[in-house]
LUMTORMI-602382 format. One record per atom (N, C-alpha, C, O): x, y, z; residue in one letter. Coordinates in steps of 0.02 Angstrom, whole numbers, plus 32768, in hexadecimal, padded with zeros to 4 digits. Example, Ala and Ser with C-alpha at 12.3 -4.5 7.8 and 13.67 -1.06 7.14 Angstrom:
<recs>
82947EE48186A
82677F1F8186A
82947F5B8186A
82C87F5A81A7A
82827F908162S
82AC7FCB8165S
82858002818AS
829E80398192S
</recs>
This chain:
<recs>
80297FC48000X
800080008000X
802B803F8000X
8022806D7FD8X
8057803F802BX
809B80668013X
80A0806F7FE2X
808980A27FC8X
80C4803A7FBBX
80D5804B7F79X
809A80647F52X
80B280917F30X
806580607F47X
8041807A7F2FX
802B80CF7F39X
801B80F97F0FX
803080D37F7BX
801C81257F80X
806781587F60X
806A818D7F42X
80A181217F7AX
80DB81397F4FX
80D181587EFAX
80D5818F7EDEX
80C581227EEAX
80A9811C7EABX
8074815F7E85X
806E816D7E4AX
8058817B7EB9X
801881A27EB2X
805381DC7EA8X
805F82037E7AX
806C81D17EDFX
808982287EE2X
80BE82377EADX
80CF82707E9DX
80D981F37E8EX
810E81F97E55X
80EF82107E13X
8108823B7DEFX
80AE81EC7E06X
809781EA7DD3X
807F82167DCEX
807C822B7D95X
805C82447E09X
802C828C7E13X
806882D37E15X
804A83087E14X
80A682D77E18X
80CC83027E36X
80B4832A7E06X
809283587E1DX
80BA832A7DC7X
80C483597D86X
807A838B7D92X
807C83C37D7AX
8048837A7DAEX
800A83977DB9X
800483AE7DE9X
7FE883E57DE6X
801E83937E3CX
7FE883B07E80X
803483A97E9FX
806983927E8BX
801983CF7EE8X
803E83CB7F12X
804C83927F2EX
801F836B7F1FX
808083707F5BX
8067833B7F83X
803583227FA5X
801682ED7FA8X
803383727FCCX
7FF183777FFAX
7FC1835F7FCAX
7FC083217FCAX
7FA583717FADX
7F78836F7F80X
7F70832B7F56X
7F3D83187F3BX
7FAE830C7F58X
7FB382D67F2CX
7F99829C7F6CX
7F7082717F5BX
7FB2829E7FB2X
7FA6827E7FE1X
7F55827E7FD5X
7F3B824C7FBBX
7F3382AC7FE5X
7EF682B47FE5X
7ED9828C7FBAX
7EAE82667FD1X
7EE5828A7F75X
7EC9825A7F32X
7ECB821B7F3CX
7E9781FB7F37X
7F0681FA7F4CX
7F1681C87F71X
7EE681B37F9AX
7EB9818F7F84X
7EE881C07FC5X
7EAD81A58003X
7E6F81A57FF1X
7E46817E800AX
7E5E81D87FBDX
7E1D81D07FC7X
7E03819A7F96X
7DD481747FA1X
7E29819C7F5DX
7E2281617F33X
7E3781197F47X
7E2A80EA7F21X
7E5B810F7F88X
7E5780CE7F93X
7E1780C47FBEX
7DF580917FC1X
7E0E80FB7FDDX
7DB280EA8004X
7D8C80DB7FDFX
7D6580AC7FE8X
7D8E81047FA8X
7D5280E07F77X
7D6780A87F5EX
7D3880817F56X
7DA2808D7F4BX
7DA680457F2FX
7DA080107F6FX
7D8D7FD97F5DX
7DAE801A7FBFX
7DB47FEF7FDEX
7D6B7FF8800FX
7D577FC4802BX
7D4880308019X
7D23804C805CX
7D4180568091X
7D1E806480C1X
7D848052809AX
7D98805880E1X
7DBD80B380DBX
7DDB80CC80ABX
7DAE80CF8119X
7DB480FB813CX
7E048127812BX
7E3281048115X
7E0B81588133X
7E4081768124X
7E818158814FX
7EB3813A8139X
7E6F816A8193X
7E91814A81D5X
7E9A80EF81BAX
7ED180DA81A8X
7E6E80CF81BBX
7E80807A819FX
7EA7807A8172X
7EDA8058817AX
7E9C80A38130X
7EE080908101X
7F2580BB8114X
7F5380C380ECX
7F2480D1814FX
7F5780F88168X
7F7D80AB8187X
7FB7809A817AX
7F57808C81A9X
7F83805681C8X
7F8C801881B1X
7FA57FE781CEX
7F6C801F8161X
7F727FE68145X
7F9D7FF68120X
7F947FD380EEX
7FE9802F8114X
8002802B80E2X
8045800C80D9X
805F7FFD80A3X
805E80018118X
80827FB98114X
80607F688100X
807A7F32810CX
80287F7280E4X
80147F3080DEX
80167F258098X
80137F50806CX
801E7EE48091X
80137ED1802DX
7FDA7EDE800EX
7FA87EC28024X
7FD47F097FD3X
7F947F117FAFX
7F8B7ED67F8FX
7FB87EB27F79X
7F357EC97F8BX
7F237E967F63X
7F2A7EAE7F25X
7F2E7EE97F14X
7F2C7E737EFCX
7F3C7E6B7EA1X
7EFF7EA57E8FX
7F177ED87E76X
7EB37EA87E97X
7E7E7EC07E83X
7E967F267E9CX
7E937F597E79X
7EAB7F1B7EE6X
7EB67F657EF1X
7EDD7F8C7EB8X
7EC97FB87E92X
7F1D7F6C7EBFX
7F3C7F7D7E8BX
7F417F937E44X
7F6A7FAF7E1FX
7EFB7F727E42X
7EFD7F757DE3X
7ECC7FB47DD3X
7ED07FD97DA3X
7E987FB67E0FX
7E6F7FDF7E1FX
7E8C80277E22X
7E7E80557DFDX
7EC080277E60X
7EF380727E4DX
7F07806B7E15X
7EF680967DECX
7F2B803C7E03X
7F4A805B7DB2X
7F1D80747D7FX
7F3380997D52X
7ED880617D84X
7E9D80767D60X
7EA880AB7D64X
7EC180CD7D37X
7E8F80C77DB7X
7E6581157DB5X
7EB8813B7DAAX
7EAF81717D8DX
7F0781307DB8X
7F39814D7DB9X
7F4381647D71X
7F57819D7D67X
7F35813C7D3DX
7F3A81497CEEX
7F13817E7CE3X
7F2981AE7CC3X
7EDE817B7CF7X
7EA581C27CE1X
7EC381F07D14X
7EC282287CFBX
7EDF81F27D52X
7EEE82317D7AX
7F3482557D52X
7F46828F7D59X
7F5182247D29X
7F7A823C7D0FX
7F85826D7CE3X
7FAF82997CE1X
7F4582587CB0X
7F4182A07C85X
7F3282C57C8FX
7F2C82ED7C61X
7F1E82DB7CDAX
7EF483207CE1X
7EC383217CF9X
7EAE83547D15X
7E9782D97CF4X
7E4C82DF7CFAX
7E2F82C37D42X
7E2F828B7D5CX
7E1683067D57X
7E0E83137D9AX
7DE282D77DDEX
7DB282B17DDAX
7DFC82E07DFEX
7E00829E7E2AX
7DAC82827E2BX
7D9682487E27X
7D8382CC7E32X
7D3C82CA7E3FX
7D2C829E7DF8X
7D0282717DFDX
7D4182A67DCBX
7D2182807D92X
7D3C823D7D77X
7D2082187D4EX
7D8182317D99X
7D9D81E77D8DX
7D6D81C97DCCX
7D5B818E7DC4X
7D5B81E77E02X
7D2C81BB7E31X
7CE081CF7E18X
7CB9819F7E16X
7CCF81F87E0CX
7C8982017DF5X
7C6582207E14X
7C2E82317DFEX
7C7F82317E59X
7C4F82557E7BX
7C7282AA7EB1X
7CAC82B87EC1X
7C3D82C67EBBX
7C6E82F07EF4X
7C2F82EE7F36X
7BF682D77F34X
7C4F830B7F67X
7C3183157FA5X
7C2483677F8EX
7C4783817F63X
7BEE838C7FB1X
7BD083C27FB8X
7B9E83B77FFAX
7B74838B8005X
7BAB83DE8012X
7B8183EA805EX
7B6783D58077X
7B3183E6808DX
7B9983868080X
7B8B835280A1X
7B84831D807BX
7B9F82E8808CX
7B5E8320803DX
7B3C82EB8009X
7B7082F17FCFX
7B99831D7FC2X
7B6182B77FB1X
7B9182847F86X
7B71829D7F40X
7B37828A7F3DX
7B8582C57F02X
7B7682D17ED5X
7B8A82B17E98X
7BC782B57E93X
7B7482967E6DX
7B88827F7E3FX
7BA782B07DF2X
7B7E82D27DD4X
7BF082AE7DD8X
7C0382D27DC6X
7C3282BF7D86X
7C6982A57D8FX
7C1C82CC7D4DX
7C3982B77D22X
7C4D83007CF1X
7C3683387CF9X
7C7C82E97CC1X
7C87832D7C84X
7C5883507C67X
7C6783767C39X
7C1D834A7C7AX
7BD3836E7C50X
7BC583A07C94X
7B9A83CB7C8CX
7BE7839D7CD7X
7BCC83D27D02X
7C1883F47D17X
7C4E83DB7D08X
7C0F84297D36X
7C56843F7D57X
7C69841A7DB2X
7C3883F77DBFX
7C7684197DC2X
7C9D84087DFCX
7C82841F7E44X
7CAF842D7E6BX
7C3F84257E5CX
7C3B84407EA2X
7C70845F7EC4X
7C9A84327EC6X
7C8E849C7EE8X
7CB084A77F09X
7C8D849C7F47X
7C53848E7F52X
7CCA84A77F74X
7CAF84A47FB7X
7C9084F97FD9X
7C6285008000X
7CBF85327FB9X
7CA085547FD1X
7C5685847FADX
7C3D85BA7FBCX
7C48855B7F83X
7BFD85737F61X
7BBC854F7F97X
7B8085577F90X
7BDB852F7FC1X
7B9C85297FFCX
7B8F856B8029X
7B57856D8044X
7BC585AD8038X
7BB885DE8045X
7B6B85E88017X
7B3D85D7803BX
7B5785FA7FDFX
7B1885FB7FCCX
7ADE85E57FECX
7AB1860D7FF8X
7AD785868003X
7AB7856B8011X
7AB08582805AX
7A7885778073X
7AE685A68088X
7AD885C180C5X
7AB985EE80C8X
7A8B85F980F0X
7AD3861B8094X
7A9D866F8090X
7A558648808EX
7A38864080C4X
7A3B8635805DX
7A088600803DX
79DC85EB8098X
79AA860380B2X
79FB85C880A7X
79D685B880F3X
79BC85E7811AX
798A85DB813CX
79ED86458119X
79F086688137X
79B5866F8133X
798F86648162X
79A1868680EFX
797F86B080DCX
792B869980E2X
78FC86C180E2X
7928866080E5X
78E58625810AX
78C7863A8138X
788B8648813CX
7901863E816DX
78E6866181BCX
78DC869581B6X
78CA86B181EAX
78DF86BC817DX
78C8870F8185X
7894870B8157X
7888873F8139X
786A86CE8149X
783A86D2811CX
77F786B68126X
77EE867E810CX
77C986CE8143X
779886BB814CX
776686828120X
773B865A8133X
777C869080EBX
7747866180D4X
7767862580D3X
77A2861580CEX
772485FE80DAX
773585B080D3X
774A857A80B3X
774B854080C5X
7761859C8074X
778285848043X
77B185B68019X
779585EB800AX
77F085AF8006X
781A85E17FF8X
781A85B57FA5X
781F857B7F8FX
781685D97F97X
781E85C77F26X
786A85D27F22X
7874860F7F28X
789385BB7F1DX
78DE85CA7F00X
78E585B37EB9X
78C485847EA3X
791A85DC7E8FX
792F85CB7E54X
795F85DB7E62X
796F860C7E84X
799785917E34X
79D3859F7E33X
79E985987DE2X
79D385667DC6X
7A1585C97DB5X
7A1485CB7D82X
7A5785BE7D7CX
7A8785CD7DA1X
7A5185957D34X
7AA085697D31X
7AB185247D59X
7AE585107D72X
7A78850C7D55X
7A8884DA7DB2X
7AB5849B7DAAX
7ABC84717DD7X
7ADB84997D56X
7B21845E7D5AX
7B0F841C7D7BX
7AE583F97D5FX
7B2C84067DB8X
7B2283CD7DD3X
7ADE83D77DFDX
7ACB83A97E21X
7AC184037DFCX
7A8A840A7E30X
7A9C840D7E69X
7A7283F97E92X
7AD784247E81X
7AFE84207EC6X
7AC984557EEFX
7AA9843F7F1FX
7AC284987EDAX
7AB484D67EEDX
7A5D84BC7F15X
7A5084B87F52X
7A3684B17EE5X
79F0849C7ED3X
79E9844B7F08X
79BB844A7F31X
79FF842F7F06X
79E983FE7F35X
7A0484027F7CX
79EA83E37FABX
7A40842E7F83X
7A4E84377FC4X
7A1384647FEDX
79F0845B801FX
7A1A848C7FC7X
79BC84C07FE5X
799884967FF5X
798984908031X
797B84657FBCX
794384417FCBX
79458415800EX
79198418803AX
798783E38012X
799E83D68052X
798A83EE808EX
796183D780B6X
79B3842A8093X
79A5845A80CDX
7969848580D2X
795A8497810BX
7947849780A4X
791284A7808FX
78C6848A8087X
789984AD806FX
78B8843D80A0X
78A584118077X
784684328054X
782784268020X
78358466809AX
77FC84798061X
780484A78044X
77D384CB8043X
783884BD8023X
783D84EE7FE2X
782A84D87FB1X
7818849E7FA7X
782C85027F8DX
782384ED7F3FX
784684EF7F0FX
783885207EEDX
787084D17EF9X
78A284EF7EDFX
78A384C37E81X
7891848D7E6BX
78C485037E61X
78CF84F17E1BX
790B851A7E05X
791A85557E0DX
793684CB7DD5X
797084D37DB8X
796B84DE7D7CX
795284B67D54X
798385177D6CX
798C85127CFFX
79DA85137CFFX
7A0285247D2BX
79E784F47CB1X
7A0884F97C99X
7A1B84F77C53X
79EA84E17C36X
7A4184FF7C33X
7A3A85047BE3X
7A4C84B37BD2X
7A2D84937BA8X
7A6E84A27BEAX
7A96847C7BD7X
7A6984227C02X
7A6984167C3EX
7A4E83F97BCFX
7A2983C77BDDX
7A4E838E7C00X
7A37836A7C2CX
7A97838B7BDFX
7AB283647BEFX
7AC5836E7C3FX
7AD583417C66X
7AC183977C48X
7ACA83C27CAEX
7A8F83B67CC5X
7A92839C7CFDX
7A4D83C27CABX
7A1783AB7CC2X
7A13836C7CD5X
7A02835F7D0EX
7A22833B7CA8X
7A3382F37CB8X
7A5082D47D00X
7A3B82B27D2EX
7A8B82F47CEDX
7AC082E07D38X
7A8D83077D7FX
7A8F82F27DB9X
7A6B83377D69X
7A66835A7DA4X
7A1A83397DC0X
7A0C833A7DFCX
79EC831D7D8BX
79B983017D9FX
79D082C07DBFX
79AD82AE7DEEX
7A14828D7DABX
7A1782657DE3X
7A3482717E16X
7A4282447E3DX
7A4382AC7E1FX
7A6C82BC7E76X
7A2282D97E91X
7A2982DF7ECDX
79F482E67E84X
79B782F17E98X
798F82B77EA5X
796082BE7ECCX
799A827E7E8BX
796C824A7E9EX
799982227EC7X
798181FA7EEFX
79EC822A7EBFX
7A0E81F27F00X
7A0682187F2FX
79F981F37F5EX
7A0682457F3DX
79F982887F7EX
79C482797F9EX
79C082727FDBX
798582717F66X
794A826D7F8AX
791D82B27F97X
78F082B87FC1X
793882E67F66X
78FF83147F5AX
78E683207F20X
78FF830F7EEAX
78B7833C7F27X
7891834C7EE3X
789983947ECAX
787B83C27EE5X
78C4839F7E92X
78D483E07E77X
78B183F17E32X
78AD83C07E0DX
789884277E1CX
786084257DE1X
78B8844C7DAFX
78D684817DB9X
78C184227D88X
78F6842C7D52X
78D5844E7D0DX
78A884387CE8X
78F4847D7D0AX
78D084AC7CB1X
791084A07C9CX
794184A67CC2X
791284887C47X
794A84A97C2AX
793284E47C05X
78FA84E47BEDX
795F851B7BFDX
796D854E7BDAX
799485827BE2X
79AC857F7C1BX
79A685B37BC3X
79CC85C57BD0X
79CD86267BE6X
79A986537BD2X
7A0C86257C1AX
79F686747C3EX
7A0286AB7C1EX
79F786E67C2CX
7A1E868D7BE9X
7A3686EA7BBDX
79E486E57B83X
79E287147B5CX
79BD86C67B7FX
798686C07B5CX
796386F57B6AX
795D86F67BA7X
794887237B53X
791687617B5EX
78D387407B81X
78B8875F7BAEX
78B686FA7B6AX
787986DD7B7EX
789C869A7BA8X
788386627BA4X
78DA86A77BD1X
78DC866F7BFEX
78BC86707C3BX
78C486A27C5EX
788B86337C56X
785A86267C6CX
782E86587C57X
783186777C8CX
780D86747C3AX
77CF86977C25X
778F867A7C43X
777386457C38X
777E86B67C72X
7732869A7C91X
772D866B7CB7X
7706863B7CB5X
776D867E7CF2X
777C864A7D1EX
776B86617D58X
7769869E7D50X
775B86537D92X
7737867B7DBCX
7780868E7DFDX
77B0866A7E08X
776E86D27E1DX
77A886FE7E2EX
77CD86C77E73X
77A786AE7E9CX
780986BD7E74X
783586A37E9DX
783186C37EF0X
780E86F67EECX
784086BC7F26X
786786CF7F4FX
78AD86D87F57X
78B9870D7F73X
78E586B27F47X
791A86AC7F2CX
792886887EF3X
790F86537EE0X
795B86B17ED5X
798286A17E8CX
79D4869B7EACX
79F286C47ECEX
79EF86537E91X
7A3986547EB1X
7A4186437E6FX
7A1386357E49X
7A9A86447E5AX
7AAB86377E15X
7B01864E7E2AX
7B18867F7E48X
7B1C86197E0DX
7B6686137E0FX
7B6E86057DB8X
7B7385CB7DA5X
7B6E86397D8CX
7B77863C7D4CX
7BAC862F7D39X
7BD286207D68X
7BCB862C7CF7X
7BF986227CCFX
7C3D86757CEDX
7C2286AC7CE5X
7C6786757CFDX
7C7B86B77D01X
7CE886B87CF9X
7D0886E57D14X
7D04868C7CDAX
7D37868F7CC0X
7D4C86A57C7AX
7D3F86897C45X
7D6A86D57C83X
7D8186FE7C4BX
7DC286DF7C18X
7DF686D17C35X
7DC186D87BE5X
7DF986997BAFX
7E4786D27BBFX
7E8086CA7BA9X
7E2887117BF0X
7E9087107BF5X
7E8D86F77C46X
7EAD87137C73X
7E6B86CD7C4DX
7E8986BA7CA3X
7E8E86687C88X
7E8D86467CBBX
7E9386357C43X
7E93860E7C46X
7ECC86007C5BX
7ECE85C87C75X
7F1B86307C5AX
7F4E861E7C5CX
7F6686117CA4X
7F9E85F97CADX
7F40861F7CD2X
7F2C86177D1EX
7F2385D27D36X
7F2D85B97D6DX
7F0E85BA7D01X
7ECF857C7D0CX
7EF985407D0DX
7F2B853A7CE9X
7EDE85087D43X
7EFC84CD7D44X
7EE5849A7D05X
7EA884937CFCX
7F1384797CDCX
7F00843D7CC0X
7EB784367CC6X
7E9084547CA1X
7EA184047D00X
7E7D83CF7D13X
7E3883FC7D1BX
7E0183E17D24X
7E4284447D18X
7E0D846B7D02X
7DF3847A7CC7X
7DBE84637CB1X
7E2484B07CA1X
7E2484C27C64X
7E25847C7C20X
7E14848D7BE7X
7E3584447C2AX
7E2983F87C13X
7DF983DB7BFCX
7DE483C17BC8X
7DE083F17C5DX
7D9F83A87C63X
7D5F83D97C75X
7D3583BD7C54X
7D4B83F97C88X
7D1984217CACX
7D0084427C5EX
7D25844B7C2DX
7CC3844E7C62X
7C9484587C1DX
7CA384977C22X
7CA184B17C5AX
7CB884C27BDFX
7CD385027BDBX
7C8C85377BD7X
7C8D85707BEDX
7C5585197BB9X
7C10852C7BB7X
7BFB85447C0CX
7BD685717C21X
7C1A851E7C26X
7C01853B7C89X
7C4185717CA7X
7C4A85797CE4X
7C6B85927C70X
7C9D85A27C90X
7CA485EA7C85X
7CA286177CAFX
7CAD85EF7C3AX
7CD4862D7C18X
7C90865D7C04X
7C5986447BFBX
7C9C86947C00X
7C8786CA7BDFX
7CAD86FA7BC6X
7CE687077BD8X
7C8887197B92X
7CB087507B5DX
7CE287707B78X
7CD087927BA8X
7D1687747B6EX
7D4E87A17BA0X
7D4187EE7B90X
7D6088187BB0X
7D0788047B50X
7CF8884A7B6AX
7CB0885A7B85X
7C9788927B85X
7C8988087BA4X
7C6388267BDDX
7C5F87EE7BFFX
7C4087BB7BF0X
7C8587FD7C37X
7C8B87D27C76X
7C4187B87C98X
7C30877E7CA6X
7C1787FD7CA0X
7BEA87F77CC0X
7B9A87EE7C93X
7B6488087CA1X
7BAB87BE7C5AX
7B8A87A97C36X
7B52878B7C4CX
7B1B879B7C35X
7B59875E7C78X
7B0F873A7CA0X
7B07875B7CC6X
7ACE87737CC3X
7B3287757D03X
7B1C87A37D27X
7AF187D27D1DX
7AC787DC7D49X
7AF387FD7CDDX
7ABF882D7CCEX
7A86880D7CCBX
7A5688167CF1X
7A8B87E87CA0X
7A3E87AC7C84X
7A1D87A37CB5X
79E187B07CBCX
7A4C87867CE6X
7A1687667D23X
7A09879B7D5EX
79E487937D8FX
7A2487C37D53X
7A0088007D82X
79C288197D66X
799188227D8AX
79C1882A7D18X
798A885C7D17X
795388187D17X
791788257D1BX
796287E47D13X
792D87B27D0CX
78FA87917D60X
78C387777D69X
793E87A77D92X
791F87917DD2X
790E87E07DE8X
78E687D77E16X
791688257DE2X
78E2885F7DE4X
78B5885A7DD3X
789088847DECX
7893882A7DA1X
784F88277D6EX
784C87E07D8FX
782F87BD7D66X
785B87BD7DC1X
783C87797DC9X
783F87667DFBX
7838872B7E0BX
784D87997E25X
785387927E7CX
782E87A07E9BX
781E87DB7E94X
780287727ED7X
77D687B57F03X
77E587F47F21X
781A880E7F0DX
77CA880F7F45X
77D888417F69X
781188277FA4X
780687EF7FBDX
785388517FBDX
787C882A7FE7X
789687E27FD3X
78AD87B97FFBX
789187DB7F93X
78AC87977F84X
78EC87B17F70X
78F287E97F57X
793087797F7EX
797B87857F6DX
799687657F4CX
7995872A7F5DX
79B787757F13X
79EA877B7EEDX
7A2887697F03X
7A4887947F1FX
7A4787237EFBX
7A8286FD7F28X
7AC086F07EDDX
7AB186C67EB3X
7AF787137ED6X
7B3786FC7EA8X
7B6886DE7EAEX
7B9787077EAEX
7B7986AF7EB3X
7BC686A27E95X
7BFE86B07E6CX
7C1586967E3AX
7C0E86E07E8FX
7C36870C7E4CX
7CA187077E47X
7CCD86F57E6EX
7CA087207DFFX
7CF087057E0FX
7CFE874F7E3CX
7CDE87837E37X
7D3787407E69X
7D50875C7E7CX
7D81879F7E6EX
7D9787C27E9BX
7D9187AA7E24X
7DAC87EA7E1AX
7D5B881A7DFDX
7D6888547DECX
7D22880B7DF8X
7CFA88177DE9X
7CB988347E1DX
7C8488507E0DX
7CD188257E5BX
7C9388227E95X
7C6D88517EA1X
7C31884F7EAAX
7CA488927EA0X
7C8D88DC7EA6X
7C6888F27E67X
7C3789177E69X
7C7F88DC7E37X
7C4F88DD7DF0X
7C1388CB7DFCX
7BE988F77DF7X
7C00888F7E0EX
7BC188717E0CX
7BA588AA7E40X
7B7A88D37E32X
7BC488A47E7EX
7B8888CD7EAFX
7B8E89027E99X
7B53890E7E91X
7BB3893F7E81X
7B7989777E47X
7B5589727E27X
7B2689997E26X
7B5D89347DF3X
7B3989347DCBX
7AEC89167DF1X
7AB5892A7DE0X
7AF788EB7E1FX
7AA588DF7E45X
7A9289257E5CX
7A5789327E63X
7ABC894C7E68X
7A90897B7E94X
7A7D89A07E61X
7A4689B97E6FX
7A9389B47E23X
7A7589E27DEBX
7A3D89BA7DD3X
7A1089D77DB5X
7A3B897C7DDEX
79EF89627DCAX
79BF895E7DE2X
798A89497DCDX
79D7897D7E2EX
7993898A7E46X
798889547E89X
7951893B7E93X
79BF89467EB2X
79CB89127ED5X
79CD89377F17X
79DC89717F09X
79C489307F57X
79D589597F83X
7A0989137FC2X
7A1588D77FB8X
7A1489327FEAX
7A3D890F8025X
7A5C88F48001X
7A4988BB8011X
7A8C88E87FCAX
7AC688CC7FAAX
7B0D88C07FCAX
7B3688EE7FC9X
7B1A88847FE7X
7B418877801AX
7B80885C7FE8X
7B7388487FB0X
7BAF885C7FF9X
7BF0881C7FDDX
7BFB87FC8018X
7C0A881E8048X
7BF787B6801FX
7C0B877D8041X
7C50875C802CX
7C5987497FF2X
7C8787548066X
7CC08745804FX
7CB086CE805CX
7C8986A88078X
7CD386CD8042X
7CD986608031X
7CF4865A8070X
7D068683809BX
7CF4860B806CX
7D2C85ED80A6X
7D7385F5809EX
7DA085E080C3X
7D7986188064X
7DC98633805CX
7DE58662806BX
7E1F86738062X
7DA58689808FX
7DA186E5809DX
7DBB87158060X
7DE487438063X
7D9086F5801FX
7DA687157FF2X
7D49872D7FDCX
7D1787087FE1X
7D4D878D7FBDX
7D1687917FA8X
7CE887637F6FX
7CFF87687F36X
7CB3873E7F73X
7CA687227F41X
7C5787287F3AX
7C4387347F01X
7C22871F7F70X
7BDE87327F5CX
7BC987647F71X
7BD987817FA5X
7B8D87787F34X
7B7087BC7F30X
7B3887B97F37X
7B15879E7F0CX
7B1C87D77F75X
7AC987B17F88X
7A9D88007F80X
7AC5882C7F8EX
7A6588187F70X
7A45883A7F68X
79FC88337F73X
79FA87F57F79X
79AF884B7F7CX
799488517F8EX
7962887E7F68X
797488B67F58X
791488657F54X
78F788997F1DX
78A788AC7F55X
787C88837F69X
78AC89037F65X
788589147F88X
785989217F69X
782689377F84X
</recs>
């Protein structure tokens, strides 16, 4: 077992840190074996079986080119729950559950007995079923343009065990959702990488992750952002909020631009990285 995590970190150097390479390691032998981080810690003086082995060399060949750990295993964790995750969605981060916390906040300050959420762009459905989760009598509905995301995201909705009402179409559409009845909250973690920050970008991103959930025009950043503001002013109740995920050289952009649309209490919320990243607003 030694030799094998050896193995990980030789074959992984050219890509990740150790740290990082350690991390891949472990977690891919949990999924090939079920045992515990701590158990294969003390099993690594022991002999791997013939099957373990062949098993790492499997998932080690695909970690090799680049292609990111979440998708040589198939799944990621998000806020708590096990998502299923392949090259047709982007990658859950961990700190886009900041959203799903505002999202709870905003419940307890809401009287009615059912809160309507839309989340636009909803990829793996990470955003949209965690609400529902924590949320369970909301109401909530995911669009997205892209069917093949609908797919993945309707089965992380039925292994979860909630029921999410999925639209495809798309948010820069003048008639997207048309004659849909007004939200309480609109959350949306849009497309917002610009093609001169690809040179920034890791491999196992810029590779494997669908460029359709990523990039926008590098002479308008705030391409969905506009869209989906003037669309949740015209589709929000009264006191209903406006929740972003925004890139980070961009943050202060977005919250002017919410507040010129007519947004009031427009907050920036910093991540678990204490870096600025969501832009929450509010339509009085």
């Amino acid at each position: 077992m030694k030799h094998i995590k050896n193995n990980f970190i030789t074959s992984l150097s050219h890509l990740y840190e150790t740290s990082e390479i350690n991390e891949i390691f472990y977690e891919c032998v949990s999924h090939i074996t079920g045992k515990s981080r701590s158990q294969i810690i003390m099993s690594l003086p022991d002999k791997a079986s013939d099957e373990i082995v062949k098993q790492c060399d499997t998932l080690l060949s695909r970690l090799q080119t680049g292609e990111p750990m979440q998708y040589v295993l198939g799944f990621e964790w998000f806020d708590g729950m096990k998502f299923a995750v392949d090259s047709r969605v982007l990658i859950p981060r961990p700190e886009t559950v900041a959203l799903v916390d505002e999202i709870e906040k905003l419940k307890f300050k809401n009287a009615k007995c059912e809160m309507s959420v839309l989340d636009i762009g909803t990829g793996s459905g990470a955003i949209a079923v965690a609400v529902k989760k924590r949320i369970p009598d909301a109401k909530v509905t995911a669009a997205d343009i892209s069917e093949d995301a609908l797919e993945v995201a309707s089965t992380n909705a039925k292994k979860n065990e909630t029921d999410i009402i999925f639209v495809c179409d798309d948010a820069l559409s003048d008639s997207f959702l048309s004659g849909c009845e007004p939200f309480d909250v609109i959350v949306s973690n849009p497309p917002y990488i610009c093609p001169n920050e690809m040179a920034e970008m890791r491999t196992n991103v810029l590779d494997f992750e669908p460029h359709l959930a990523l990039f926008v025009p590098q002479d308008d950043p705030l391409l969905f952002y506009n869209k989906i503001a003037k669309f949740a002013i015209n589709n929000l109740e009264k006191d209903g909020a406006l929740l972003f995920e925004t890139n980070a050289a961009y943050v202060h952009d977005v919250e002017k631009m919410m507040r010129n649309t007519g947004f009031n209490d427009v907050v920036v919320i910093k991540d678990c990285f204490d870096r600025e990243r969501f832009v929450i607003g509010k339509k009085i």
